[in-house]
C-alpha atoms as one frame of an Amber mdcrd trajectory, in Angstrom:
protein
 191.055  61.895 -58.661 187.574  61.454 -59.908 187.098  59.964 -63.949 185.663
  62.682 -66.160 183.169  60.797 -68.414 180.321  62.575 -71.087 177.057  60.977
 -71.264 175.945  59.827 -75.046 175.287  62.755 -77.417 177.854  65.465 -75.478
 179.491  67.033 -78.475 183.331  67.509 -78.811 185.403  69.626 -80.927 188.407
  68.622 -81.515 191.719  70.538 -82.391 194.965  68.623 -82.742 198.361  70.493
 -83.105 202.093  70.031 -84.101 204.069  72.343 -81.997 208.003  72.744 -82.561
 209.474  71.650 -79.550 211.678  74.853 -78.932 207.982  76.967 -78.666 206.397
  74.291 -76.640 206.527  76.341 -73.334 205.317  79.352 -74.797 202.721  78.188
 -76.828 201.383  75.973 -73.644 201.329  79.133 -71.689 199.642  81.051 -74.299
 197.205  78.362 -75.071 196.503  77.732 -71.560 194.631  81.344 -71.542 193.208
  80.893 -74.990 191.216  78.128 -74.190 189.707  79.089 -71.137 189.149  82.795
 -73.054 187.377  80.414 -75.772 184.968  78.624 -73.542 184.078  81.982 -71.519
 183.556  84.056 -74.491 182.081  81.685 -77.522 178.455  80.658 -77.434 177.842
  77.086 -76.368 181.512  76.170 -75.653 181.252  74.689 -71.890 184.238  72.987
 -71.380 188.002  72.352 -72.870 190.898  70.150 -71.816 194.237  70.281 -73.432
 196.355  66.653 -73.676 199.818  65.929 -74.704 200.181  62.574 -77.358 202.693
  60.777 -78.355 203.611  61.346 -81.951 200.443  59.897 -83.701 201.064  57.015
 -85.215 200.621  55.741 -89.435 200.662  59.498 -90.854 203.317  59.353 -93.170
 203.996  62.883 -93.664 204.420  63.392 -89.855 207.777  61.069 -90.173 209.902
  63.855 -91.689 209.380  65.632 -88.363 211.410  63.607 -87.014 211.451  63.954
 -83.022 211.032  68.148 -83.803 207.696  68.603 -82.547 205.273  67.895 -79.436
 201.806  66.683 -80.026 198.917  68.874 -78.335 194.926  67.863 -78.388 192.839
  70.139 -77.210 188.500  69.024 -76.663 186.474  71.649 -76.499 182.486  69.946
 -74.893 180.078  71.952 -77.486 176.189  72.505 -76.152 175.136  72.061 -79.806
 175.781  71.044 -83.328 174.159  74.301 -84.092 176.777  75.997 -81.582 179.650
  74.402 -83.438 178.041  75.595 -86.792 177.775  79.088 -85.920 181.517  79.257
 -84.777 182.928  77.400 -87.474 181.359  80.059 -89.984 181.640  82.929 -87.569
 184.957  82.883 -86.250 187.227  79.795 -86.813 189.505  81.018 -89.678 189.950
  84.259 -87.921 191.134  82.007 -84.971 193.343  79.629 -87.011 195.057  82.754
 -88.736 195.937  84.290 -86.225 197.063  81.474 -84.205 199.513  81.413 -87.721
 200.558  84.242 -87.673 201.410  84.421 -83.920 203.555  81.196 -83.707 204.389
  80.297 -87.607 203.002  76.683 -87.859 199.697  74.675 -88.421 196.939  73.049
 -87.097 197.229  69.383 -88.165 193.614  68.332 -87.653 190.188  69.394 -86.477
 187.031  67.170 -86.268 184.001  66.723 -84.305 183.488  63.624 -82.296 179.669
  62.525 -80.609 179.784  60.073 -77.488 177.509  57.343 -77.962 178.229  55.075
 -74.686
């Protein structure tokens, strides 16, 4: 199986999740299409792969989950910080909320990494 690698300067967004156990299935096959609907339809979104984690470690306020949820990262490779810009402003919350409403739990953490080597 050939190594995926980035050269320096590739872009990724990065979305990390805490997903109830008991919706894991569903919420993998639903995210499944939403990611691949998210790189086909937003400008400047090329790529995306979606990881399981182990339950990250020294954040406190994760240990009253107990062994409740699975941990999901998904990278979305960005063309641009101006492409990231212009969907952060343009159609992020819309995406969070209803990503809410749909399966009744949050988003833990989103930030934007930049490979240098």
């Amino acid at each position: 199986m050939p190594v995926q690698s980035y050269s320096p300067g590739t872009l990724i967004y990065e979305v990390n999740l805490s997903v109830p156990k008991e919706n894991i299935d569903e919420y993998l096959e639903w995210l499944r299409v939403f990611t691949k609907d998210q790189v086909r339809n937003i400008q400047g979104f090329i790529s995306c792969m979606v990881f399981s984690q182990p339950k990250p470690y020294g954040l406190h306020w994760l240990s009253e989950e107990g062994d409740a949820k699975t941990y999901i990262t998904v990278h979305y490779v960005v063309a641009s910080q101006a492409d990231l810009d212009a969907y952060l402003k343009q159609e992020q919350a819309a995406v969070a909320t209803a990503e809410q409403e749909r399966f009744e739990f949050l988003v833990t953490s989103r930030r934007t990494l930049s490979v240098v080597a």
